[in-house]
N, C-alpha and C positions, 0 to 999 in steps of 0.2 A: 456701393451697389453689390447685392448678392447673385454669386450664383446663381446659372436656373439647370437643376440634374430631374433630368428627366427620363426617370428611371424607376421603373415598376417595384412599390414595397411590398413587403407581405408581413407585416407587423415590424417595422423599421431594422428586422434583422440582416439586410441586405449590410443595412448602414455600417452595423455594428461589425459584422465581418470585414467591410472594407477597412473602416479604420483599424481594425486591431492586424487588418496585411501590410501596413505603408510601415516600411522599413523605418526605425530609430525609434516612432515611436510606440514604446513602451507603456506598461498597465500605468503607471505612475504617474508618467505624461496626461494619459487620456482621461486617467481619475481627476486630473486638475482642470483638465480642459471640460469635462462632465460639471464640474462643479461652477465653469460660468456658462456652458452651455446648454445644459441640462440634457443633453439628449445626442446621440453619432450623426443624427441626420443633421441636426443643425451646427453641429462641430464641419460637418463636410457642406455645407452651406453658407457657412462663414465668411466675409471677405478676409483677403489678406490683411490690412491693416488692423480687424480687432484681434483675429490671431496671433498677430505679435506683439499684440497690449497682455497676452497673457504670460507670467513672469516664468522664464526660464525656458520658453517654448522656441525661440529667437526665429529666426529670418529664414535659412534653412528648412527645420522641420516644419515653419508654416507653410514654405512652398509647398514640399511634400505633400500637404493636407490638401491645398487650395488647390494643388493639379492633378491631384489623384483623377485616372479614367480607367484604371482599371476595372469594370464592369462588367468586362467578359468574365473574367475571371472568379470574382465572386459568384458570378452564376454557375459558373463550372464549379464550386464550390456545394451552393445550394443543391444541386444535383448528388452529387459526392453522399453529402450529408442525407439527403432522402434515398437512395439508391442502399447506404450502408443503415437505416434505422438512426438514424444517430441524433441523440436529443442535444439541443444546444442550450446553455443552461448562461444567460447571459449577468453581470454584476448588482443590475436591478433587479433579479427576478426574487421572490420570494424563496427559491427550492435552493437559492445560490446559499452554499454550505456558511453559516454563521462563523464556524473554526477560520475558515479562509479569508472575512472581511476582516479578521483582524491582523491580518500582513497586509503590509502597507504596498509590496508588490504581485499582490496577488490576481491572477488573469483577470480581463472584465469579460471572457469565453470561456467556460467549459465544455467541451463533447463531451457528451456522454453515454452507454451503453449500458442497459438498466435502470437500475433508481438507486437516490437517496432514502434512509427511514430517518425517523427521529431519534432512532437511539444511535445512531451513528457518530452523534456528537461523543458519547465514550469510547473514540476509537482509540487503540495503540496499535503503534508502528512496531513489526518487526522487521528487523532487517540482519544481513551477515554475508557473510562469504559465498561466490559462485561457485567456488572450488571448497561445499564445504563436506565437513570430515564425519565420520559417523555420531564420533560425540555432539558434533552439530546437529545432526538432522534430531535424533534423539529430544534432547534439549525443545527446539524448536515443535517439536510432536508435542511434547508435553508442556509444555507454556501456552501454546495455542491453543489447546486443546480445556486448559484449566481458565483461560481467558472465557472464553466463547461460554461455557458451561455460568461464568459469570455474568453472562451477559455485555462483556466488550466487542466491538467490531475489530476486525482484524487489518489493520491497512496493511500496505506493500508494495515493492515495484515488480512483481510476476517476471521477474530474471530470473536465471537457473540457481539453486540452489536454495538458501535460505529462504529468499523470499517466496518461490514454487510450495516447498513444504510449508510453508506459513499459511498459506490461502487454502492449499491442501485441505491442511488439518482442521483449519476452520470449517470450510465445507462439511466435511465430512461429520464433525463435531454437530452439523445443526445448525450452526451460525452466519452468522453474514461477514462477508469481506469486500475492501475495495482495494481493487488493483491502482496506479496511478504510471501511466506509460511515458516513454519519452519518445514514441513517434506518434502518425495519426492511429483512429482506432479500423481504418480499413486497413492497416498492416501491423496486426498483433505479433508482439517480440518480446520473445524468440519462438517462430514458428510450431515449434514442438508443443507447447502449452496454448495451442488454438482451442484443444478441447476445455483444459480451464478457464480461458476467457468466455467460453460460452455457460461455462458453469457459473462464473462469476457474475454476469447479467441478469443470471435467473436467483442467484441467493446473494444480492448487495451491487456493485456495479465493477465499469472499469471507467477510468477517466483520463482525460486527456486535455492540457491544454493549445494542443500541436494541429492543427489541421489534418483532412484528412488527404490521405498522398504524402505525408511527412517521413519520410527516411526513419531506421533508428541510428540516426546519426549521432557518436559519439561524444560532439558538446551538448547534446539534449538532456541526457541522464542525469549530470550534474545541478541543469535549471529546474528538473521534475523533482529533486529531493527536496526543493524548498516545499512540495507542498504535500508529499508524505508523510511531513512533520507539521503540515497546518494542517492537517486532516486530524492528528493525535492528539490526547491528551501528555505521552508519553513516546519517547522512542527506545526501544529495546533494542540493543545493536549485542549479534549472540556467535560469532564468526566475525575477523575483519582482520585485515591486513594491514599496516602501515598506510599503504597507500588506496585501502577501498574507500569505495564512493559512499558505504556505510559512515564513516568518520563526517564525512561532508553533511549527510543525514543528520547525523546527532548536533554538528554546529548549527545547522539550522536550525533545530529545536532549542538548543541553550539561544540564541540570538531572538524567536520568537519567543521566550519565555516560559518553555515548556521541559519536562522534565527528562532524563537521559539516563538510561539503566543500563549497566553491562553485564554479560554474563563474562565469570573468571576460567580465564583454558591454562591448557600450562604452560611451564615457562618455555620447553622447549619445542611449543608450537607455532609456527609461522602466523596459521590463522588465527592465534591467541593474541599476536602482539600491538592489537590495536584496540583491542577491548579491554587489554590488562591495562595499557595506557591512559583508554580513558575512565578507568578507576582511579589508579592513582593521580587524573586530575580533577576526582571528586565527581563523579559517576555512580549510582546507586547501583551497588553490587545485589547482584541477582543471585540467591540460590533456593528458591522457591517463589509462585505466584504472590503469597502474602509479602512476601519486600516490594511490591508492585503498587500493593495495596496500602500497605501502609501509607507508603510515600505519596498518593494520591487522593488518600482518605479526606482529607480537609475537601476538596473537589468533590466528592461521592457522596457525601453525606446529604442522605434524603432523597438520593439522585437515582442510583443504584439499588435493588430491589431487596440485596443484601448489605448491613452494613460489616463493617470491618469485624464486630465480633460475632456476630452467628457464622459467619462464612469460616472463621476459624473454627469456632462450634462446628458447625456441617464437616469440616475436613478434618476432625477428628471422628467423626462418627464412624461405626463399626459398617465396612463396607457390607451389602450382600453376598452372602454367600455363593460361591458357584460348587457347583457338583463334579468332581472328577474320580475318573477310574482311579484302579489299581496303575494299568499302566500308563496312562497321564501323567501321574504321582512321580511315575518312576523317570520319567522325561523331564520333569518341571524339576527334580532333585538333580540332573545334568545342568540344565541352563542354569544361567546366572544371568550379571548386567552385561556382560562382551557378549558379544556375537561370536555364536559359534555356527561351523557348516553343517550341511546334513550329515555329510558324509561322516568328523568325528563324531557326533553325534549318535549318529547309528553303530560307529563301532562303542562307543561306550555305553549301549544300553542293550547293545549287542540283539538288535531288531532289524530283520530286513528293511531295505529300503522303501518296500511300495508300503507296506505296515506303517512305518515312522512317518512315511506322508501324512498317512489318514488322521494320527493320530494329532501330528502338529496342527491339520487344519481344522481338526476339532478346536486345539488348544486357540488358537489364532480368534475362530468364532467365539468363543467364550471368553474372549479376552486377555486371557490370559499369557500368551507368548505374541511377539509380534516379530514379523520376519523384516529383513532389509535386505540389500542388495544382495546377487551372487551365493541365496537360499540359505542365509547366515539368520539363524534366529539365536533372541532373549527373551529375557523376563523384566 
């Protein structure tokens, strides 16, 4: 005899949130139990006896199912979710990202803020270091920025560092990016980057599969890189430590069957020693966007607007020309690739300070010089 829940739907998503709250179980679970139930209402409608005719589901987690009353609570849920905008993007839906049904544990809920496009299926992951170094952010400017111009989506987990200038740069480049968080999407983390989560809704999205009210509790991060890497067609790890969460990234990719690029730092860098690592354990060494492409070219072919040899064509072509002064000239012949301050700077060009402003922020608009932290510019 079945159940009788008597309990208001509004296109059966009540169902689908409750099941995916009852502790243990898992996407995995409820994908099996989908496949003789066909549907969360009728999984939560089930008696206990054909619930534990299903293999592996045992006595336990059937209880779980069959006494679920939590009600309140998903409603306080439904609220959460209209109150914060928030699309719920469920394992049947059509908009449900195709890269992601192909892990086998991948949520039967996404939140989401923004939209998916279609071209987002050419995404790559970047990722690296919190604590990263200038030659990092550099690096990450210019790979994102040669991606996007390609036409890739830019993923990421919107942590400081690496992944902040990766979404960045996409932005700004024109492009689209998806953030992918490890708490809900009413408490964007880390607090400081609220403004880019709102940029990011409006050019590509942010997503979540954590509820909303969800902590950024420290074992979450770990669950979120599986699907940064089901989001890619590749993951670029450009910064990373021994022990960063970037590493955890890149196994999730080789484990989904996806491709794993590093960039090389030096030896006597901390943040280098995990990305040198995973070169030497057969890791697509990155020193330019075309080892990207190569490596992916079997994939793009036909796909991508460019293929593999006009895009080398196009990147050798003769950039346009920009127009600069006399003393532009004589600023641009100081800088080099380091970062220098204003301060040696203006003694070596031997130009007042409010002067050398105007003239940088010329250079800066013209693209030509680009400044970083603590008013240190390059070329």
């Amino acid at each position: 005899m079945k159940k009788e829940i008597s309990f208001p739907h509004r296109d059966d998503l009540e169902y689908w949130l409750a099941l995916s709250s009852i502790a243990d179980i898992g996407p995995i679970t409820i994908k099996r139990l989908l496949s003789v139930f066909h549907s969360p209402r009728k999984i939560l409608e089930a008696n206990f006896k054909d619930l534990t005719s299903i293999a592996d589901i045992g006595e336990l987690r059937a209880r779980k199912i069959y006494k679920f009353s939590s009600w309140d609570e998903v409603e306080k849920e439904i609220k959460a979710i209209d109150n914060y905008g928030i699309k719920v993007i469920k394992y049947t839906d059509r908009e449900y990202p195709e890269s992601l049904r192909q892990i086998e544990d991948s949520p039967i809920i996404l939140y989401v803020n923004g939209s998916f496009a279609e071209d987002d299926r050419y995404g790559i992951a970047m990722v690296g270091s919190r604590r990263m170094t200038e030659y990092g952010k550099r690096i990450a400017e210019k790979i994102a920025s040669e991606l996007v111009l390609l036409g890739f989506t830019i993923v990421s987990g919107m942590a400081r560092g690496i992944d902040t200038i990766s979404h960045k740069t996409a932005l700004k480049a024109g492009g689209r990016s998806i953030a992918v968080l490890g708490c809900g999407l009413d408490r964007p983390y880390p607090p400081e980057n609220i403004k880019l989560f709102e940029a990011l809704t409006q050019s590509g999205c942010v997503v979540s599969e954590f509820p909303p009210g969800t902590p950024p509790s420290k074992e979450n991060f770990p669950k979120r890189n599986r699907l940064i890497s089901g989001f890619s067609m590749g993951v670029l790890v450009i910064e990373a430590t021994m022990t960063s969460g970037s590493l955890i990234t890149a196994n999730h990719a080789l484990e989904q069957g996806k491709e794993v690029f590093a960039i090389p730092g030096s030896i006597t860098s901390r943040n280098s020693e995990g990305t040198n690592a995973l070169i030497k354990k057969g890791a697509k060494l990155v020193q330019r966007v075309e080892d990207i492409i190569e490596e992916l070219a079997p994939l793009l072919k036909g796909l991508i607007g460019q293929s593999k040899d006009s895009y080398e064509r196009d990147s050798l072509a003769t950039p346009k020309e920009v127009e600069i002064n006399d003393a532009e000239k004589a600023i641009c012949n100081i800088l080099g690739s380091e970062p220098k301050h204003i301060d040696e700077i203006a003694r070596e060009a031997k130009t007042p300070p409010a002067r050398l402003s105007g003239l940088l922020l010329g250079l800066e608009i013209k693209g030509i010089v680009k400044q970083t932290e603590g008013k240190r510019f390059y070329i």
